[in-house]
VMD Tcl script that builds the backbone (N, CA, C; Angstrom):
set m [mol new atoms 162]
animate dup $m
set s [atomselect $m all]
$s set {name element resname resid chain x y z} {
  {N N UNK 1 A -22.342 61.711 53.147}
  {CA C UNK 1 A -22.467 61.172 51.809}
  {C C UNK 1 A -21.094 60.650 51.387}
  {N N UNK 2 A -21.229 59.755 50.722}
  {CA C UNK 2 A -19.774 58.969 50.220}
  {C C UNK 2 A -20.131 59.039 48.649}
  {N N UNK 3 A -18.974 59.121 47.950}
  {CA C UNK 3 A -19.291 58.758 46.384}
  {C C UNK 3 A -17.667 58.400 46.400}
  {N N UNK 4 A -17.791 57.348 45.042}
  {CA C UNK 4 A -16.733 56.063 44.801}
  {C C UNK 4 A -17.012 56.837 42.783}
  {N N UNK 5 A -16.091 56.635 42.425}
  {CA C UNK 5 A -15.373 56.768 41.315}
  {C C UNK 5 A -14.353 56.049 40.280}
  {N N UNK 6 A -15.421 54.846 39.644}
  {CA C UNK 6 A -13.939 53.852 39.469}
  {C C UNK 6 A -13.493 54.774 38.054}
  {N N UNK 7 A -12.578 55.152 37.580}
  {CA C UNK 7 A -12.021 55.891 36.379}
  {C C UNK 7 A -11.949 54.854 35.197}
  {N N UNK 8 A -11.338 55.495 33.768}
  {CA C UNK 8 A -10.823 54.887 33.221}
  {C C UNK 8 A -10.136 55.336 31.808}
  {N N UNK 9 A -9.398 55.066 31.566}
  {CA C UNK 9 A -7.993 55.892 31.083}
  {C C UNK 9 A -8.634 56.345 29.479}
  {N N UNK 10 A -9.041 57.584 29.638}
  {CA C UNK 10 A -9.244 58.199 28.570}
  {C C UNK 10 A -8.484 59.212 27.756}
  {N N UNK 11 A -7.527 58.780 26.451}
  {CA C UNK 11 A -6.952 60.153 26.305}
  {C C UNK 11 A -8.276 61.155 24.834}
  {N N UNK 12 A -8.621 62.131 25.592}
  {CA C UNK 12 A -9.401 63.289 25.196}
  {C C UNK 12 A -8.586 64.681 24.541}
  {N N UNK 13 A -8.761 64.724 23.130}
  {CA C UNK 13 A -8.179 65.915 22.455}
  {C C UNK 13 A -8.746 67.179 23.106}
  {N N UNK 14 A -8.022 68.549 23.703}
  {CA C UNK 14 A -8.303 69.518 24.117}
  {C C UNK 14 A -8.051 70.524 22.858}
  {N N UNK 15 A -9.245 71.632 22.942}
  {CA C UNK 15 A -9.067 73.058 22.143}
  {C C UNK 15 A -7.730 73.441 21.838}
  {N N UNK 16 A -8.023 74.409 21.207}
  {CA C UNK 16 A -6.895 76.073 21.649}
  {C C UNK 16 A -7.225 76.540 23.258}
  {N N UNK 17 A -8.284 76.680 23.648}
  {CA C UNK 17 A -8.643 76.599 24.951}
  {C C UNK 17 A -8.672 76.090 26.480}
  {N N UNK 18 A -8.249 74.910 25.989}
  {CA C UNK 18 A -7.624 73.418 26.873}
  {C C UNK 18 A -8.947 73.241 27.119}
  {N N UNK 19 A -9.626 73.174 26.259}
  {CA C UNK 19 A -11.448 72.379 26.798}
  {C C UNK 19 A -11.504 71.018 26.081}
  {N N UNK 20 A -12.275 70.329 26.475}
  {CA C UNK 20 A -12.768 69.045 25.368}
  {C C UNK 20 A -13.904 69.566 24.889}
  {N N UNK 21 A -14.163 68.828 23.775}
  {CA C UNK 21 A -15.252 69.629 22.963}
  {C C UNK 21 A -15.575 68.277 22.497}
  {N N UNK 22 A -16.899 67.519 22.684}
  {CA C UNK 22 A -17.950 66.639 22.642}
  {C C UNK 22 A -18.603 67.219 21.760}
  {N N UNK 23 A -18.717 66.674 20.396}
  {CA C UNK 23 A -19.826 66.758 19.197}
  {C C UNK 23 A -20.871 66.011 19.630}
  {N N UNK 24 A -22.158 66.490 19.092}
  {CA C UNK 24 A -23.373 65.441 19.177}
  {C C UNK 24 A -23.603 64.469 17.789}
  {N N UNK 25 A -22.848 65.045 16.854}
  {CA C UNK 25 A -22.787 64.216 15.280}
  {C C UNK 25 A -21.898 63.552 15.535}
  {N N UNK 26 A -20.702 63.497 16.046}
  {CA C UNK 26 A -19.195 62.429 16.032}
  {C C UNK 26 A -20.063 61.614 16.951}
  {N N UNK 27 A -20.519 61.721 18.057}
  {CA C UNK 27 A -21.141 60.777 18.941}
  {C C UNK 27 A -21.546 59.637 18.546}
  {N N UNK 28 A -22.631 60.420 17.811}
  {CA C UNK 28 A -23.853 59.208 17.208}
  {C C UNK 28 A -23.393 58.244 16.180}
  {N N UNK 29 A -22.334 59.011 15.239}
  {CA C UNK 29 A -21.154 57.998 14.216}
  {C C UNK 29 A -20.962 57.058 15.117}
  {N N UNK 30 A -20.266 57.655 15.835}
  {CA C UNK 30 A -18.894 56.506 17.138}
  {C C UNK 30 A -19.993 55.122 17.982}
  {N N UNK 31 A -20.977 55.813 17.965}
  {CA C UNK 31 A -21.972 54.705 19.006}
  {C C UNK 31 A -22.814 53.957 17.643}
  {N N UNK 32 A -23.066 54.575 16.165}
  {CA C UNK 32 A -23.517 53.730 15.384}
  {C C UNK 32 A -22.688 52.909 14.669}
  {N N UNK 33 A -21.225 53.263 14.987}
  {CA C UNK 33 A -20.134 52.142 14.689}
  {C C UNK 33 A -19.222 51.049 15.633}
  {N N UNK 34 A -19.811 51.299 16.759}
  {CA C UNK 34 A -19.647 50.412 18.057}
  {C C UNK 34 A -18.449 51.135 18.544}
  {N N UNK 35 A -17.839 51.997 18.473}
  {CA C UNK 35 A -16.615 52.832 18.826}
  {C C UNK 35 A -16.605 53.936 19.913}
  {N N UNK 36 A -17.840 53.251 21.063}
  {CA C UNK 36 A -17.918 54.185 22.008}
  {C C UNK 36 A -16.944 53.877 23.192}
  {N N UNK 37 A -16.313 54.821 23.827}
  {CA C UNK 37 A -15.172 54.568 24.686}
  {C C UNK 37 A -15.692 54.731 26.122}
  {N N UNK 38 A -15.326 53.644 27.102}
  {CA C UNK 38 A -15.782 53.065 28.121}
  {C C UNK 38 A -16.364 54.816 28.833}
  {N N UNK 39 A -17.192 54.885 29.898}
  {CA C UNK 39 A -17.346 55.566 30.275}
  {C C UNK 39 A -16.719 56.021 32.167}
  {N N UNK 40 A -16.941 57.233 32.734}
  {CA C UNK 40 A -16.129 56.788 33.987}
  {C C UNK 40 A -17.694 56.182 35.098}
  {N N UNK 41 A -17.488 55.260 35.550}
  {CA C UNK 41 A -18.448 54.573 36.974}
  {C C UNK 41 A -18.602 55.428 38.201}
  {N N UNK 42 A -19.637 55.911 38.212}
  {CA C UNK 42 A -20.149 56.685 39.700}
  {C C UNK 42 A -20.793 55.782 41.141}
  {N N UNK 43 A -21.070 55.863 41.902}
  {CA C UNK 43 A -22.074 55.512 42.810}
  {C C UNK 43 A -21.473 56.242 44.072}
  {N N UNK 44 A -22.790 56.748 44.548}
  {CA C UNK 44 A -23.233 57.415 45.647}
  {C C UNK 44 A -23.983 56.786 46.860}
  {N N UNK 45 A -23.418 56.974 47.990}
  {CA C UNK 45 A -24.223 56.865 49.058}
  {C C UNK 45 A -24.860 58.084 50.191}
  {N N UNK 46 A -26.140 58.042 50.190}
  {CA C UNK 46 A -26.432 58.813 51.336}
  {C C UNK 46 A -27.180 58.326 51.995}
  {N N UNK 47 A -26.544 59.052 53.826}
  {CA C UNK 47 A -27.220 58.005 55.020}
  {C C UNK 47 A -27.984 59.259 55.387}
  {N N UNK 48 A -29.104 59.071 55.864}
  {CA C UNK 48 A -30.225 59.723 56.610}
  {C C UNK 48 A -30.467 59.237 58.073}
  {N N UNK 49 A -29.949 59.952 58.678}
  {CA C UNK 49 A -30.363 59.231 60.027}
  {C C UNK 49 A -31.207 59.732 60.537}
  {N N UNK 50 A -32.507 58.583 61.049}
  {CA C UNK 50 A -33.705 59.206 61.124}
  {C C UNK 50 A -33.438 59.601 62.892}
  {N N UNK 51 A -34.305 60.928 63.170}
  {CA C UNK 51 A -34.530 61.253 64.361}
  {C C UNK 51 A -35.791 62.815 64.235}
  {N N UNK 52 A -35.526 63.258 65.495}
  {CA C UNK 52 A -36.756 64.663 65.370}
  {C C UNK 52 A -35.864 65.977 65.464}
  {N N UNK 53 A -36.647 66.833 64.561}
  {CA C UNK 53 A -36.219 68.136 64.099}
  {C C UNK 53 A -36.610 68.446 65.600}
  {N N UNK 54 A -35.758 69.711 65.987}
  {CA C UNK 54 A -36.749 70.604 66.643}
  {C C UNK 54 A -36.936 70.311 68.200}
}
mol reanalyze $m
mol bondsrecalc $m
mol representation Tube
mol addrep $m
């Protein structure tokens, strides 16, 4: 399996905890005011190579 990861430069406020903490109310503000911040790009590959079990 291969997976590709393009990033992208997010600076994210951490706790007292060093966690990020994602509201579901700030969200919906930020995306009903067009102020949503890029997200990071995944894609995955998996090869199956066919043959017999056994």
């Amino acid at each position: 399996m291969k997976v590709w990861r393009k990033p992208v430069a997010q600076e994210l406020a951490r706790d007292g905890k060093r966690q990020v903490r994602i509201y579901l109310q700030d969200a919906h503000k930020q995306a009903a005011a067009g102020q949503m911040r890029p997200l990071p790009e995944y894609s995955a590959v998996l090869d199956v190579s066919a043959g017999r079990c056994g």
